[in-house]
C-alpha positions in Angstrom: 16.3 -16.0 -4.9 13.4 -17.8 -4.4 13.1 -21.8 -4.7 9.7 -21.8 -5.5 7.7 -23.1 -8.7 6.9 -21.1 -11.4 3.0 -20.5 -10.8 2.3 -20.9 -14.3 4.0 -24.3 -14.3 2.3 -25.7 -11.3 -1.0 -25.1 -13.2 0.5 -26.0 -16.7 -0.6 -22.7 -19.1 1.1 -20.3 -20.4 1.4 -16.6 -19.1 -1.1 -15.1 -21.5 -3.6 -17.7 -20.2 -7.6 -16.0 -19.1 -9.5 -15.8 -16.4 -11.0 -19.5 -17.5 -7.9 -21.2 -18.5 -6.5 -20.8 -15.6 -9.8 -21.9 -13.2 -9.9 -25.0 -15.8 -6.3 -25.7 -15.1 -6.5 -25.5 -11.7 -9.6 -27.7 -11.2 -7.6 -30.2 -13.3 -4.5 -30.4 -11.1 -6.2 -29.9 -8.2 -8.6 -33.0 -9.0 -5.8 -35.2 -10.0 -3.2 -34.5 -6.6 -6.5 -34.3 -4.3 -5.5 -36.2 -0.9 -9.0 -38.4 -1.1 -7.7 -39.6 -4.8 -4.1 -40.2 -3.0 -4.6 -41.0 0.4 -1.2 -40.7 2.6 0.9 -39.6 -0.4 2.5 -37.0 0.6 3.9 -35.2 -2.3 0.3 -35.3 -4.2 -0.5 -33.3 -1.0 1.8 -31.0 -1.3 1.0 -30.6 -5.1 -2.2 -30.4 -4.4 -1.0 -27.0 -2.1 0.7 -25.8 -4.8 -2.2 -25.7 -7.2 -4.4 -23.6 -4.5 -1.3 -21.0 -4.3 -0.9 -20.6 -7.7 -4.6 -20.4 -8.3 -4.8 -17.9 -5.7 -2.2 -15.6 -7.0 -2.9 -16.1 -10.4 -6.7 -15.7 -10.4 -6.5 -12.3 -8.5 -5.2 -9.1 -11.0 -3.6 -7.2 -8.8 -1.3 -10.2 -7.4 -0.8 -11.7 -11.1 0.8 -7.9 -12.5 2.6 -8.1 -9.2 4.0 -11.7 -10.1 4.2 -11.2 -13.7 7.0 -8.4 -12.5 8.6 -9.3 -9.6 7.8 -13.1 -9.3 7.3 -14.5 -6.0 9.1 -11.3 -4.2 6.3 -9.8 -5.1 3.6 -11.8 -3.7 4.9 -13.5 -0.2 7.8 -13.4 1.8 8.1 -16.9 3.1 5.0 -16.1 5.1 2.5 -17.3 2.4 -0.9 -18.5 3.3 -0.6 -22.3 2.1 3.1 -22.7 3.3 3.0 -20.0 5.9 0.5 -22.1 8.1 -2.2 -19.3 7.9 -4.7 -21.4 5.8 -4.7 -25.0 6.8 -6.5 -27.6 4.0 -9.5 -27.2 5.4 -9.4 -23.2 3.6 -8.1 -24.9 0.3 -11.1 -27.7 0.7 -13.6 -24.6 1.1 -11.7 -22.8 -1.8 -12.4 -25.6 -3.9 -16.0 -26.0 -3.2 -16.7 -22.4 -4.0 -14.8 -22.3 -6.9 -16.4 -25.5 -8.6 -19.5 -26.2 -6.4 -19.7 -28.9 -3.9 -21.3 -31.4 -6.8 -17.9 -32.2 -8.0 -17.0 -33.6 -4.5 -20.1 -35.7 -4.2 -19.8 -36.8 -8.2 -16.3 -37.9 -6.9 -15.0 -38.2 -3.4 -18.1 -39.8 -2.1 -20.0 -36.8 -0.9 -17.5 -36.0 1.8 -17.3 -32.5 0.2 -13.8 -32.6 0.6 -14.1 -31.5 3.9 -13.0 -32.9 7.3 -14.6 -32.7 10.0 -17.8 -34.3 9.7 -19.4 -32.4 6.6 -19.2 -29.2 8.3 -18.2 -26.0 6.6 -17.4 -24.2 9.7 -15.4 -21.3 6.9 -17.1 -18.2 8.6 -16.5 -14.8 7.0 -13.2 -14.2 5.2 -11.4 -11.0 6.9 -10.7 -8.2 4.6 -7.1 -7.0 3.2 -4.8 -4.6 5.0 -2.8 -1.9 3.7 0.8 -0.7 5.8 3.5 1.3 4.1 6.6 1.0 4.9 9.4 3.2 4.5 13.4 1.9 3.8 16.6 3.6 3.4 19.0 2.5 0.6 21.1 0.1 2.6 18.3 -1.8 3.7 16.8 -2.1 -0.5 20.2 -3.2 -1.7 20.4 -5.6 1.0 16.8 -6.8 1.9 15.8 -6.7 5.5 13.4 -8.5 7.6 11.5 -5.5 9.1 8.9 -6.2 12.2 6.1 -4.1 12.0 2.6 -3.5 14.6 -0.4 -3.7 12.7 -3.9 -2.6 14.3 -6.4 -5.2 12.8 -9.0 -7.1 13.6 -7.4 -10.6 15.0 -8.8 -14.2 16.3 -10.9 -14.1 19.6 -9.0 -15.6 22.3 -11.7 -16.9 24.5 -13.9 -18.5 21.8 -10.6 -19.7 19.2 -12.4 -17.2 16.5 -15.7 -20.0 16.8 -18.0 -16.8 17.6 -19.7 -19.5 20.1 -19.6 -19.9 23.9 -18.5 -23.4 23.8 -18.2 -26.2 21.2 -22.0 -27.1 22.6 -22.9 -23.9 21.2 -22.1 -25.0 17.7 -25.2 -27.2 16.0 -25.1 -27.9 12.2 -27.6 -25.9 10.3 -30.8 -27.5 10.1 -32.0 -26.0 6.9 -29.0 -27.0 4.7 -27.7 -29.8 6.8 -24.1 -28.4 7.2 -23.7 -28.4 3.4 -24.2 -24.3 3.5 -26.0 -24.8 0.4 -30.1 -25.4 0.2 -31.4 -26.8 -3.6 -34.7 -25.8 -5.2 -36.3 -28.1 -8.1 -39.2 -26.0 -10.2 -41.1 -27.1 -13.2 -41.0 -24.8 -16.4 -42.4 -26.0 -19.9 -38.8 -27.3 -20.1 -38.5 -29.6 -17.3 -37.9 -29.9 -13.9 -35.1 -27.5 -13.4 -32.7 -27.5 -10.0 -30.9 -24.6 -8.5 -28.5 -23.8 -5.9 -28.5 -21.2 -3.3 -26.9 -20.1 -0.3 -28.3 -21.5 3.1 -30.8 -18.5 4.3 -30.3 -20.0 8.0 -26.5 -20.1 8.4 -25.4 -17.7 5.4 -23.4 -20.5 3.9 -21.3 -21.4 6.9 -23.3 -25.2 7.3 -23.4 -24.3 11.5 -25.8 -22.0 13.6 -25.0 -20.7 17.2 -27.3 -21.3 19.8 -24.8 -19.0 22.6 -22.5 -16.4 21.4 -19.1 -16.1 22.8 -19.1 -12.8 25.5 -15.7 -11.6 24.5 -16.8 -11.3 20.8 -20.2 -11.2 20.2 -20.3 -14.1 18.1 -17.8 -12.3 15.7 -15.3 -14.5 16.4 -12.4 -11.7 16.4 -12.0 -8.6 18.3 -9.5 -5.4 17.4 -6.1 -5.5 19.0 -2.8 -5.3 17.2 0.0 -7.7 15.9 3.4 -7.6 15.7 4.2 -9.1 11.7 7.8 -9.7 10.6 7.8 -9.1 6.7 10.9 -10.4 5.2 11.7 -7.8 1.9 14.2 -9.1 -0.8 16.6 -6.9 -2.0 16.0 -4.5 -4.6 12.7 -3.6 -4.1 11.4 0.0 -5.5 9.5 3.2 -4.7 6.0 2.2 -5.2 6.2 -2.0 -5.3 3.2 -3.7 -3.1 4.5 -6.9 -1.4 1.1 -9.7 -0.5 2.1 -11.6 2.9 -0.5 -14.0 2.5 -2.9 -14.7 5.8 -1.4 -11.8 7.6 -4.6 -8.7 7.5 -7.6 -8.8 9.3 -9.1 -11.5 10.6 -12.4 -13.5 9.5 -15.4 -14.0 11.1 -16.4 -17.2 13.2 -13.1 -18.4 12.3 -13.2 -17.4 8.4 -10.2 -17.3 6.7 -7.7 -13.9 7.4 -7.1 -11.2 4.8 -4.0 -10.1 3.4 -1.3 -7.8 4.2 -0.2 -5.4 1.2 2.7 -3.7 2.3 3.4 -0.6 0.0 7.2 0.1 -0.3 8.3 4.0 0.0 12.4 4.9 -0.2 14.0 7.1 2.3 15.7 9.8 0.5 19.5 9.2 0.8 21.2 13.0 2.2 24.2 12.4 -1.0 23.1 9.8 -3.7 20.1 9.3 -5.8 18.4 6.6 -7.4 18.2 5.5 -11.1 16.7 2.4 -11.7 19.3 -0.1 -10.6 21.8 2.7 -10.9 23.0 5.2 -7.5 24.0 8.4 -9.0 26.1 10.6 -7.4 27.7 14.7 -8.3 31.0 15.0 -7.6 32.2 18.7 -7.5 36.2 19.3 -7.8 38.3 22.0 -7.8 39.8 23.8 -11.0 43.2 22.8 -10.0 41.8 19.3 -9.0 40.6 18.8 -12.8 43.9 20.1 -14.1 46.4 18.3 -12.4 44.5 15.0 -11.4 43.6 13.5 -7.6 42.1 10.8 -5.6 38.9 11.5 -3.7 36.7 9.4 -1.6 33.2 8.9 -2.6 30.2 7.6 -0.5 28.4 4.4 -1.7 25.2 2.4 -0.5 28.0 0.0 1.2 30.2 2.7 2.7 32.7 4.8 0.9 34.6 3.9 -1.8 38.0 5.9 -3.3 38.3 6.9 -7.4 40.8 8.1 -8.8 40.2 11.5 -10.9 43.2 11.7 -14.0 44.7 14.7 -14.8 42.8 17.1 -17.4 39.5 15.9 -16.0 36.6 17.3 -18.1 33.3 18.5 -16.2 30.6 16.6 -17.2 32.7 13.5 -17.0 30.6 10.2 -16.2 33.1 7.6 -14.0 31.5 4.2 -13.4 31.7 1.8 -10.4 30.4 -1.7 -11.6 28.3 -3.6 -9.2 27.9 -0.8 -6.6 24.3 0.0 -7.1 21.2 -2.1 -6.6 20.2 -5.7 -7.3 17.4 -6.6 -9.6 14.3 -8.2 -7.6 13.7 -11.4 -9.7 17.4 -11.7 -10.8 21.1 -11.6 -10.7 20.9 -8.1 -12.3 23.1 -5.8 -10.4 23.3 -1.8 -11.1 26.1 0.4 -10.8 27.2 3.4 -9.5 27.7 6.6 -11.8 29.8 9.7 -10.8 28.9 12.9 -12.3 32.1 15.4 -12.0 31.2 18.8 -12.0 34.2 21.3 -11.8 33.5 24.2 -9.3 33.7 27.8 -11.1 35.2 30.0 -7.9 33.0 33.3 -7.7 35.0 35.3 -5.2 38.8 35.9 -6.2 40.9 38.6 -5.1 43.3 41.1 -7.8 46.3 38.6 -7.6 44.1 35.6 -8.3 42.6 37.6 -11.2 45.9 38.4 -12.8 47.1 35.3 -12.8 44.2 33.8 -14.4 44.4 36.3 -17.0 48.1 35.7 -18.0 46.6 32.0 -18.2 44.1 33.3 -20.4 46.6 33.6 -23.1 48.0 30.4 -23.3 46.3 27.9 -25.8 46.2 25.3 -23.1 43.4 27.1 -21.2 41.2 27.8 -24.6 38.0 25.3 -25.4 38.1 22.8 -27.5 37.0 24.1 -30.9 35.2 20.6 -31.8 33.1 20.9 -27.8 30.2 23.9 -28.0 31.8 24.9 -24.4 32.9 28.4 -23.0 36.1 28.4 -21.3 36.9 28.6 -17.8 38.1 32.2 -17.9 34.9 33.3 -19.8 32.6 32.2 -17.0 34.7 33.8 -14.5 34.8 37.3 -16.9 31.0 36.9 -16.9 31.0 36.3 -12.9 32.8 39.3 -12.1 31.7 41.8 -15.3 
């Protein structure tokens, strides 16, 4: 189980909150833990983390419905970007910024923007999402497994450290916005002077222009290869459940931030039991005689086999139950079970002395249905077998 915050409590709403009360919320803790309001305190920091994870999960759809269902399961794997060490406070600085305009940093923190570094944004292109499937058998969903996988994506330049430049000389702050990434226009209508805010035309934003492009890249910053990711999955997932490990997909460019991975779960059909839910079901087929008189039989499992003991007189149809032995809930202590369906095997080949004897059974009360049970008897669906 996961030791993590509620998301919803981090930011303080409820979980019917919109699109807006949840930016608002965010902006409010987020302000009020921000490290230049609490310099060297080290739990507003890490509150302050908080906040941008649970405003990133929380303001995307797809990653709240995946919450909402599994909790955090669902959305990281210990591998998270803000705890993970794939997006370092500079990305929750730049986050900020474009989520409430760099104003509120000069209204507040002094104009630093928040940033480090000198005013520069240096945030480059954020790398897109990745999509992998991966498959699991049944022993590996009712235990969870940590599975290492090799994704081809785009990842960080080696020569240049994702910078896109040749060297660190290469990098110059953007004349035209003055690192801010931002360039302000002030117009007269017949209302007043009126001031807007654009993108930097020169530097797309970024607040840094290359003079010399890095050879290996192109001044991309990244170049395709493949990685080798370790994706821990908790127990219980299911057929069809997307898992976000945060930081993990494509790299950005000129050292933006990464994409995610969204790892789609597919089952392994098992050769003898089927899923339910958090029930394993399983068909059991015994013998006539078996059902009469009663006997002990050995049944597979998810964790091995397991031995039940079928009494004497036996019904087909017959449901048996084995608590606990099917598969744990994702975002619980919820634990399924395991459900034996007997079926008792009708023999369709039997030679004259086998048919005789049946027959003189035939007559005995013992071997009729069960008026009250709309069942036909044992030797009628041999009669009908060998009519």
């Amino acid at each position: 189980m996961s030791t993590k915050r509620d998301y919803y409590e981090i930011l303080g709403i409820s979980k019917s909150a919109s699109g807006d009360e949840i930016k608002k919320a965010y902006r409010k803790v987020a302000m009020q833990f921000h490290p230049d309001r609490n310099p060297g305190d080290k739990s507003a920091e890490e509150k302050f983390k908080e906040a941008a994870e649970a405003y990133e999960i929380l303001s995307d759809a797809d990653k709240r419905t995946q919450y909402d269902r599994y909790g955090h399961a669902g959305v990281g794997n210990g591998n998270r970007g803000y705890g993970g060490g794939h997006m370092n406070m500079d990305d929750i600085f730049s986050q900020f910024g474009d989520i409430f305009g760099d104003d509120i940093f000069g209204s507040f923190f002094g104009g630093s923007g928040g940033r480090r570094g000198g005013g520069q944004r240096s945030r480059g292109v954020r790398g897109s999402n990745l999509r992998v499937k991966l498959k699991l058998n049944f022993e590996e969903i009712a235990k969870g497994v940590a599975k290492s996988i090799k994704v081809k994506k785009y990842v960080s330049c080696t020569t240049c450290s994702g910078s896109g430049a040749k060297d660190k000389s290469s990098i110059q702050t953007c004349q035209t916005c003055g690192g801010s990434g931002q360039v302000r226009k002030v117009t007269s209508t017949f209302l007043g002077q009126m001031q807007t805010v654009t993108t930097c035309p020169s530097c797309n934003g970024e607040g840094t222009t290359i003079t010399a492009k890095c050879g290996t890249c192109k001044g991309e910053g990244r170049a395709y290869g493949e990685e080798t990711v370790t994706i821990d999955i908790p127990a219980g997932v299911q057929e069809g459940m997307q898992l976000n490990v945060g930081g993990r997909g494509n790299a950005g460019e000129r050292g933006g931030m990464p994409g995610d991975l969204i790892v789609l779960i597919e089952e392994e059909q098992h050769k003898e039991l089927q899923r339910d839910g958090l029930n394993v079901a399983y068909d059991l087929h015994i013998s006539f005689p078996d059902a009469v008189f009663g006997i002990q039989v050995e049944v597979p499992t998810i964790d091995g086999k397991a031995k039940i003991k079928i009494p004497a007189g036996t019904q087909s149809g017959k449901i048996f139950r084995l608590k606990g032995k099917g598969f744990p809930a994702v975002n619980s202590y919820e634990k399924g079970d395991q459900l034996i369906h007997v079926n008792v095997w009708t023999p369709q080949i039997l030679s004259n002395e086998e048919k005789g004897i049946i027959e003189k059974l035939q007559e005995s009360n013992n071997f009729k249905p069960n008026p009250d049970k709309n069942e036909r008897s044992f030797f009628d669906k041999v009669k009908e077998i060998f009519s």
